[in-house]
C-alpha positions as CSV (number, residue, x, y, z in Angstrom):
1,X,164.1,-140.8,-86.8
2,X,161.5,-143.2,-85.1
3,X,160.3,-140.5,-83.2
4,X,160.0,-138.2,-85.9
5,X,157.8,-141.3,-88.0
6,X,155.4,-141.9,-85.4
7,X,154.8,-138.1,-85.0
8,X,154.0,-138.3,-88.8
9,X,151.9,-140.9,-88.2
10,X,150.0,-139.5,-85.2
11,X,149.2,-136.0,-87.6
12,X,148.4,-137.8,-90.5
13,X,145.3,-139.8,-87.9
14,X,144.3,-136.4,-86.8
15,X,143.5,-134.9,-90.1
16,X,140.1,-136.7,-90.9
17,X,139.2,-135.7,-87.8
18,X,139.9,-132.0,-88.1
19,X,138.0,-132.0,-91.4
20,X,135.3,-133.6,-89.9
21,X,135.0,-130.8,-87.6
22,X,135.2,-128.1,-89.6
23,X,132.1,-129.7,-91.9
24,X,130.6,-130.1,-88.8
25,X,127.3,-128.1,-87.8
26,X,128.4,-128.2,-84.3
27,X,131.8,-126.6,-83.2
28,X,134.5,-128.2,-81.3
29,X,133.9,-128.1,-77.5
30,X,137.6,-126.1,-77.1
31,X,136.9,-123.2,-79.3
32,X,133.1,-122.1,-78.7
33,X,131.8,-119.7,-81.0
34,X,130.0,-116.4,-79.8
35,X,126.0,-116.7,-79.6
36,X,124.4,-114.8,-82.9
37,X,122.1,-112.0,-82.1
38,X,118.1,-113.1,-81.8
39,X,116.3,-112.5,-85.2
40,X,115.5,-109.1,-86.1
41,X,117.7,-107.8,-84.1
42,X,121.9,-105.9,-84.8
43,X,124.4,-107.7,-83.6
44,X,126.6,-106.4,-80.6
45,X,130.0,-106.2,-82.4
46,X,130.2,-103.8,-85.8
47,X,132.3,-106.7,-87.7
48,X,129.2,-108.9,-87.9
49,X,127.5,-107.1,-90.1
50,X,129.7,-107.8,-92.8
51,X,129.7,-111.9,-91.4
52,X,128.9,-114.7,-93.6
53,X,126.6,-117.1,-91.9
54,X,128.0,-120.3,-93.7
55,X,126.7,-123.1,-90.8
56,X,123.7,-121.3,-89.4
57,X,120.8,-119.6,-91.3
58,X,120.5,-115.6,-91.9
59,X,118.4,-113.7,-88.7
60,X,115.1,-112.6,-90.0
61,X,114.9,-109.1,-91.2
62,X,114.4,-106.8,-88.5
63,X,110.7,-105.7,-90.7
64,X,108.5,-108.4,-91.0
65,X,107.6,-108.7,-95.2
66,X,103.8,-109.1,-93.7
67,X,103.9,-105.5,-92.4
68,X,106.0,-103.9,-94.9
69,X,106.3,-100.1,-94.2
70,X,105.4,-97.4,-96.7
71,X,107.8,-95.9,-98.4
72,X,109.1,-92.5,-96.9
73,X,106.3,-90.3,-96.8
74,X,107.3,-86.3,-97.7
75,X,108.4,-84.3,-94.8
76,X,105.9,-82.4,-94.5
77,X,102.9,-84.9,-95.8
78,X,100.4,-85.0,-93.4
79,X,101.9,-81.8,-91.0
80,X,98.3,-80.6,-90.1
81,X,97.9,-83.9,-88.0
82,X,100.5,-82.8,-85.9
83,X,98.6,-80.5,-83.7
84,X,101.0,-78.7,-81.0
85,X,100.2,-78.6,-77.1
86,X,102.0,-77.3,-74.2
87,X,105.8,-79.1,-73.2
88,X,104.2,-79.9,-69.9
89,X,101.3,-81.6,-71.9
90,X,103.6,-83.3,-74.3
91,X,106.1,-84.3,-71.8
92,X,103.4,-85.9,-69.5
93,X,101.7,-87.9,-72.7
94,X,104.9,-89.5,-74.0
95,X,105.9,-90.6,-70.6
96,X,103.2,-92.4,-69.7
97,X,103.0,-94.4,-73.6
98,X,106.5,-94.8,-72.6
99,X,106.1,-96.9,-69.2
100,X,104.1,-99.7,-71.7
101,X,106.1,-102.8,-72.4
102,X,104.0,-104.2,-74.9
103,X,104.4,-102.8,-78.1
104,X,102.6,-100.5,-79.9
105,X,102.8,-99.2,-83.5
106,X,100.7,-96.3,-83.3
107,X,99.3,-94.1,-80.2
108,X,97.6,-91.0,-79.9
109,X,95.8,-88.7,-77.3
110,X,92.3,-87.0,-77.5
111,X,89.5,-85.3,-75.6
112,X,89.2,-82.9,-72.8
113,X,92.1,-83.9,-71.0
114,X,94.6,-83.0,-73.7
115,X,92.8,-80.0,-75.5
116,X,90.6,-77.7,-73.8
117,X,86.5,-77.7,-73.9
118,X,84.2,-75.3,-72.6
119,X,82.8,-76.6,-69.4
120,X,86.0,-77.9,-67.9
121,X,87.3,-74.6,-67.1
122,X,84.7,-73.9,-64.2
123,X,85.2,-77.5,-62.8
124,X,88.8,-76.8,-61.9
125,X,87.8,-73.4,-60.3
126,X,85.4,-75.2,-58.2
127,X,88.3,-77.9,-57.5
128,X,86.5,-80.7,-58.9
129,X,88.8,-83.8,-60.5
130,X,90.0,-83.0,-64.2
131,X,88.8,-85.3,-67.0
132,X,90.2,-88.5,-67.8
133,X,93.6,-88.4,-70.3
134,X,92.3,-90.5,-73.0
135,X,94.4,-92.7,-75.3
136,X,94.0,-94.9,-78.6
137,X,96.8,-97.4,-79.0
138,X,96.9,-98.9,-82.4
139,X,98.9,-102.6,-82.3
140,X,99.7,-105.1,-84.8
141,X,98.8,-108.4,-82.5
142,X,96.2,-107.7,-80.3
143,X,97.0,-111.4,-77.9
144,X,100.8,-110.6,-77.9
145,X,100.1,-107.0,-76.5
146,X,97.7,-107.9,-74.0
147,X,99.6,-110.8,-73.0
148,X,103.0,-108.7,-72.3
149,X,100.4,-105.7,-70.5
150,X,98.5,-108.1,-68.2
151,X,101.8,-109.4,-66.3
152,X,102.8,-105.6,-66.3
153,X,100.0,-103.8,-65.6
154,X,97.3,-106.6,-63.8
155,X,95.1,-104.2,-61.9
156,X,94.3,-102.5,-65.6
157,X,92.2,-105.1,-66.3
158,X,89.1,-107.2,-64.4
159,X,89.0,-110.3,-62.6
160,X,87.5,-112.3,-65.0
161,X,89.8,-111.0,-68.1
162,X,93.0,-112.2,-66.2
163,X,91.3,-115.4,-65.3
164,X,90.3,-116.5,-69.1
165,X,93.8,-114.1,-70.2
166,X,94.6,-112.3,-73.6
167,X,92.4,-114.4,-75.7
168,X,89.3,-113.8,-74.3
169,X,90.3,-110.3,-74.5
170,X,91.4,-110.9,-78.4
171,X,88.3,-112.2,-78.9
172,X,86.1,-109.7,-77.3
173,X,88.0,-106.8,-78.5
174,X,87.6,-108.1,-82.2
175,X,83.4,-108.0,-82.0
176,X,82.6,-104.1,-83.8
177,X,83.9,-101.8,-83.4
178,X,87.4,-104.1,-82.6
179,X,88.4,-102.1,-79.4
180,X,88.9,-102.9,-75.7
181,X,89.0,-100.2,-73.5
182,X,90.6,-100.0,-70.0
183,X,89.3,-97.2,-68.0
184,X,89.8,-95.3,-64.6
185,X,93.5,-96.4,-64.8
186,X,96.0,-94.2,-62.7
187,X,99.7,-93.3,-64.6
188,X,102.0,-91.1,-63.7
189,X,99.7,-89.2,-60.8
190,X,96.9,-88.7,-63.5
191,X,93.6,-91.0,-64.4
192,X,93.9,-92.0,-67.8
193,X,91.5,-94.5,-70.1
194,X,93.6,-96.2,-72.9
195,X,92.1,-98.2,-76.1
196,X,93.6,-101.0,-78.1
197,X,93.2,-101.5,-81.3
198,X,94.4,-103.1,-84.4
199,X,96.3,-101.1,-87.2
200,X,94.2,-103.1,-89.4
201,X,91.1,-102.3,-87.9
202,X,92.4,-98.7,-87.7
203,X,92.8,-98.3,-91.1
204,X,90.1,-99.9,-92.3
205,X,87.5,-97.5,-90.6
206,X,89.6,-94.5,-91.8
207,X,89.2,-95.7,-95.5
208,X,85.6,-97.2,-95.4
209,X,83.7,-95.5,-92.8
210,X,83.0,-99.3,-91.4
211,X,81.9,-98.2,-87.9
212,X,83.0,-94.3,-87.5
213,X,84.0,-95.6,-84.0
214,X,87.6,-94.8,-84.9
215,X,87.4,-92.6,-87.8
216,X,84.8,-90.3,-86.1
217,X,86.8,-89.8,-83.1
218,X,89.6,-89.1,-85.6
219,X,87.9,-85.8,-87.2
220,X,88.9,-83.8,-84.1
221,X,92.1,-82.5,-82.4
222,X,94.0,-85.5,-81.0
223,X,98.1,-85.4,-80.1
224,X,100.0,-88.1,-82.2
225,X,102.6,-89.5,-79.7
226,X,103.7,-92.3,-81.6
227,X,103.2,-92.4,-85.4
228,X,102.8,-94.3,-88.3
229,X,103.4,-93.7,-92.2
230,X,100.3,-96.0,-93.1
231,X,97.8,-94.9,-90.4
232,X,99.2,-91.2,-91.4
233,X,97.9,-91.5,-95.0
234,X,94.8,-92.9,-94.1
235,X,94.0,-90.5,-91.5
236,X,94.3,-87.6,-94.3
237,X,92.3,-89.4,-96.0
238,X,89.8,-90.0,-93.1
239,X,90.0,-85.8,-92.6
240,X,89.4,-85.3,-96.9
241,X,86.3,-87.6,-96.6
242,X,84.9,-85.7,-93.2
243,X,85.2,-82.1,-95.3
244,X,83.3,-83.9,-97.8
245,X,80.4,-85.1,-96.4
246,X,80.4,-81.8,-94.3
247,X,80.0,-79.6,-97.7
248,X,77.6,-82.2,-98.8
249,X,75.2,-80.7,-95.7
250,X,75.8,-77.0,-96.3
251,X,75.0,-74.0,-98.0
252,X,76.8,-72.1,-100.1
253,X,77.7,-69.8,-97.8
254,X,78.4,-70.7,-94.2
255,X,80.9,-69.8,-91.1
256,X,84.0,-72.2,-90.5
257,X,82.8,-72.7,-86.8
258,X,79.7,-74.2,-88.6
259,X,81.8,-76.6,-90.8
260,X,84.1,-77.7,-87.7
261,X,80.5,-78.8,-85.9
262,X,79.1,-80.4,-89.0
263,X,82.9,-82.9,-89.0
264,X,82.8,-82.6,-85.0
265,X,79.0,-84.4,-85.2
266,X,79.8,-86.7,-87.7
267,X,80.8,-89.6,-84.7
268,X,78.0,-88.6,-82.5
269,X,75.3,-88.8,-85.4
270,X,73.2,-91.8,-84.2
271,X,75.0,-92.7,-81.2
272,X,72.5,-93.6,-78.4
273,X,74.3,-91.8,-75.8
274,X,73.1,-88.6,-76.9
275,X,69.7,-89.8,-76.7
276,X,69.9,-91.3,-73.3
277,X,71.4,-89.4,-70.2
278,X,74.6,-90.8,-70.9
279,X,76.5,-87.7,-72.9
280,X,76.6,-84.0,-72.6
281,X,74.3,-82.7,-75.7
282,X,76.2,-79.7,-75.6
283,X,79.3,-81.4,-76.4
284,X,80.0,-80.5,-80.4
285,X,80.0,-76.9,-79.3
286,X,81.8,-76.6,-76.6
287,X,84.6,-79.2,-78.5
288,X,84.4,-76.5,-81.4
289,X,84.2,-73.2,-79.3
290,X,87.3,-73.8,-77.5
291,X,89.3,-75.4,-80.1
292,X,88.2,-73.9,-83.2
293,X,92.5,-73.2,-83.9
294,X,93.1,-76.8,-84.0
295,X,90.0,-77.5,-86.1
296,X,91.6,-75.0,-88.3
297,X,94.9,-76.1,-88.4
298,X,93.4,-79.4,-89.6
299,X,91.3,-78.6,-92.2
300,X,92.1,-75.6,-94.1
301,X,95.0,-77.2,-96.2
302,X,92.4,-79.4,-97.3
303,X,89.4,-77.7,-98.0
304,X,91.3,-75.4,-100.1
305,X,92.4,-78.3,-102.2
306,X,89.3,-79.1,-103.0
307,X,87.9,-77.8,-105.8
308,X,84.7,-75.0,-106.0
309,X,85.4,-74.0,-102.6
310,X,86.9,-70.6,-101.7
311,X,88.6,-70.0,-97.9
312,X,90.7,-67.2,-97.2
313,X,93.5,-68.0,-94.1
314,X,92.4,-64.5,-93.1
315,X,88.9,-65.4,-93.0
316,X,86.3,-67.2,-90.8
317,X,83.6,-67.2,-93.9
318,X,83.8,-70.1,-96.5
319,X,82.2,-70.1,-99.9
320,X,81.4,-73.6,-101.8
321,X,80.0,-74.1,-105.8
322,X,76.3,-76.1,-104.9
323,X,75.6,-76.4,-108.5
324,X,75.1,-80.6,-109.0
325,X,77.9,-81.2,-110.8
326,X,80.4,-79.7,-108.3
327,X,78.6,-81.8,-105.8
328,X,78.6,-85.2,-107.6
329,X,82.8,-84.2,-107.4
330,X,82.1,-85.0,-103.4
331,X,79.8,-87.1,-103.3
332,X,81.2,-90.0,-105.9
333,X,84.4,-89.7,-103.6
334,X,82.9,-90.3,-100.0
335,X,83.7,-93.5,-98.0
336,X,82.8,-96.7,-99.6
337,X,80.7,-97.6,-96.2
338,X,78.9,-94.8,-96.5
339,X,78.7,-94.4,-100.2
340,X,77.0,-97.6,-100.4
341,X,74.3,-97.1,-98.2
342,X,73.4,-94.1,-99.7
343,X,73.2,-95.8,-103.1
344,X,70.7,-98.3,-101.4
345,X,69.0,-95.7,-99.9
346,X,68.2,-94.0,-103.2
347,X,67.8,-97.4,-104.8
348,X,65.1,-98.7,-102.7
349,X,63.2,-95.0,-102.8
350,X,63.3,-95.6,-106.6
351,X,64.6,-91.9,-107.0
352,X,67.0,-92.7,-109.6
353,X,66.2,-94.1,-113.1
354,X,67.3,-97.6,-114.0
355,X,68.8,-96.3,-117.6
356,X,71.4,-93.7,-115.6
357,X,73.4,-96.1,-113.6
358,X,75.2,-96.9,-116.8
359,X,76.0,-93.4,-117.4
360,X,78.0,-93.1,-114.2
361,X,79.2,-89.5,-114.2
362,X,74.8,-88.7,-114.6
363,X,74.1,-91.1,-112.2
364,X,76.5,-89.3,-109.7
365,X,74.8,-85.1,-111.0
366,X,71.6,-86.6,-110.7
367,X,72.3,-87.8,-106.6
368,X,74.0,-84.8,-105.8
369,X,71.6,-82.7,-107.0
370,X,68.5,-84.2,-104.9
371,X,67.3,-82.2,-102.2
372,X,67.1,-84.6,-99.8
373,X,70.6,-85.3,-100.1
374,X,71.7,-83.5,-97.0
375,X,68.9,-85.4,-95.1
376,X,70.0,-88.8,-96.3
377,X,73.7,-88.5,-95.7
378,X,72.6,-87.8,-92.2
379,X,70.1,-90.6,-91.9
380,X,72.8,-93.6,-93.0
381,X,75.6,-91.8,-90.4
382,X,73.2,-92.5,-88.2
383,X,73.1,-95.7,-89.5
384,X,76.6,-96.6,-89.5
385,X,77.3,-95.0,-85.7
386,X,74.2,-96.3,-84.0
387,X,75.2,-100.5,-84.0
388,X,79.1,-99.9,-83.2
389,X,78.4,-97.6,-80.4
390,X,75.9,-99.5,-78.9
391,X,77.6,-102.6,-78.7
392,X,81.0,-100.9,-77.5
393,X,79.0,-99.9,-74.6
394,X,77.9,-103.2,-73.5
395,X,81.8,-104.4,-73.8
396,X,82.6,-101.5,-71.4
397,X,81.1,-104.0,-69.0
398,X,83.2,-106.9,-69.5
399,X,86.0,-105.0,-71.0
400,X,85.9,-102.8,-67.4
401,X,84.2,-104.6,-65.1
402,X,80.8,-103.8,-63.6
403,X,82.7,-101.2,-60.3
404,X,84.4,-99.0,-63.2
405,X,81.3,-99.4,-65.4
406,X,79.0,-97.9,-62.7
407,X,81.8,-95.1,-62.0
408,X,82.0,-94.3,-66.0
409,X,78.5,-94.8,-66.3
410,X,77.5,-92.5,-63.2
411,X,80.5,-89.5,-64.9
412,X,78.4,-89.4,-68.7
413,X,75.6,-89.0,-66.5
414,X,76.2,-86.1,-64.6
415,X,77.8,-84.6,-67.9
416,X,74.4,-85.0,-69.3
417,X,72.6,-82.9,-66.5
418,X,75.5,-80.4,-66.7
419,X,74.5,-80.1,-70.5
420,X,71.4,-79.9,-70.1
């Protein structure tokens, strides 16, 4: 009986102190509870899922509410973006996006290297070295990716960029037109030159027309390796606004090789390179002579949307209404960037009468039909590529250093005297 008291006695002590632990935020040292997966990521065990986190607070959501994603775009929204190239070409792009660490939201190939130009052909007869792959990577924090790819890849970037590290680089990748650009890199037995970006920046110069750095490089063929539903829809509206302008600038009757070079020149409008020895001048035609398909496959969907413009699939002629009403129809709907200067430009000419601009849809007939139109949708191009471009080149030299900046330098050169 004693025994059996002083037992009771004994339990009844050690109550409290098993409540206390079970209120506690801590568990007991004997019965250790397994670690919770990191934020934003699934659990290891299928029953967690269902868990209710009493003691410790909920794991973020594995999408941050700061970069919420589209909704799901239609299948086949969007399915002249996704040009097709060879397996051995598609096999060799996504392995070498693959080997990065850092992450990236949105990447894409372009240029010679991934679809054929005229020019390039002869130089691998001859046995001369290919051109570089290039590649845009599009990421959502610039210092986080840079950070993660300079202790993988150190040799990508210069001296002086790992001494003052990713924010330096932040910094002067952020200065118009918001790239940085490692070049002469060597991947997977191939030279390759990779961009980063922000999907910000991105999408801003596919909607406005800020720079055209991004945007104009956009109008051509390029392989999508990794995609995005945001940078998707602004790219077709990037390609709408390039067919645009393009009619803007032509006839009423005119070939589809001459509306492919009209969006081809669009990024190359203004840019100093082709003024200096620095570019091939040849290069809008032998982009569009070799890969007038693609071009095609880009841009018929769309121009046959658009309305007073007549393109058979069967047929390399396209017909467009000129009358200025049909044109206002493009002309209202161009780029703000671009709109805007045009307004200015007409503004400061005094070409437009004060009393239209509050009758806007005869403010809009009266600019499009002005026959100087095409003339001054070429001159503010110009004068939207020209700063951007100018300045990106003198970041080559930091962004590569001044041993790959002579070597790049020295290449556009001898392109030049090939062109010419």
């Amino acid at each position: 009986m004693l025994s059996t008291a002083a037992c009771s006695k004994r339990a009844a002590r050690r109550l409290p102190v098993v409540v206390v632990r079970a209120l506690s935020t801590e568990p007991a040292a004997s019965h250790p509870t397994p670690d919770l997966p990191p934020p934003g990521l699934p659990s290891s065990t299928p029953s967690s899922k269902n868990a209710k986190y009493r003691l410790y607070p909920q794991p973020r959501p594995a999408v941050s509410h700061r970069h919420s994603p589209l909704p799901k775009l239609p299948p086949t929204f969007g399915r002249n973006q996704l040009l097709p190239v060879s397996n051995s070409t598609r096999a060799l792009l996504e392995s070498i996006v693959a080997k990065f660490d850092a992450p990236i939201r949105y990447a894409f190939a372009y240029g010679s290297g991934v679809f054929e130009q005229d020019g390039y052909a002869e130089n691998k007869k001859e046995g001369k070295e290919g051109p570089m792959l290039d590649f845009m990577f599009a990421v959502t924090h610039p210092a986080h990716f840079h950070s993660i790819n300079m202790q993988q890849f150190p040799s990508h970037y210069p001296l002086h960029a790992r001494v003052f590290g990713s924010s330096y680089i932040t910094k002067l990748q952020e200065i118009s037109p918001g790239v940085w650009f490692n070049p002469y890199v060597t991947m997977n037995g191939v030279t390759i030159k990779y961009g980063v970006t922000t999907v910000d920046n991105l999408c801003a110069d596919l909607l406005n027309w800020r720079t055209l750095y991004l945007a104009g490089r956009m109008h051509k063929p390029l392989r999508i390796i990794k995609d995005d539903a945001r940078v998707r829809l602004t790219q077709q509206v990037n390609l709408t606004s390039a067919v645009r302008a393009a009619l803007l600038t032509l006839p009423s009757n005119f070939s589809e090789n001459e509306l492919f070079e009209r969006i081809a020149g669009i990024s190359y409008t203004g840019d100093p390179r082709m003024l200096l020895p620095a570019e091939n001048r040849g290069k809008v035609v032998n982009i569009v002579s070799k890969q007038g398909p693609q071009f095609k496959e880009l841009y018929h969907r769309l121009v046959v949307a658009l309305p007073g413009v007549h393109w058979s699939p069967n047929s390399s002629s396209i017909e467009q209404d000129i009358s200025p009403k049909a044109r206002s129809a493009h002309l209202k709907k161009l780029p703000l960037g671009l709109l805007s200067r045009v307004k200015q430009n007409y503004e400061q000419k005094g070409a437009v009468d004060k009393e239209l601009e509050s009758d806007e849809a005869a403010y809009w007939v009266k600019l499009a039909g002005d026959e100087q139109l095409s003339q001054v949708l070429r001159q503010e191009l110009a004068g939207i590529v020209r700063y951007p471009a100018t300045v990106q080149s003198v970041k080559g030299i930091a962004s590569a250093g001044v041993g790959k900046s002579l070597r790049y330098g020295a290449a556009k050169v001898n392109k030049w005297w090939t062109g010419s």
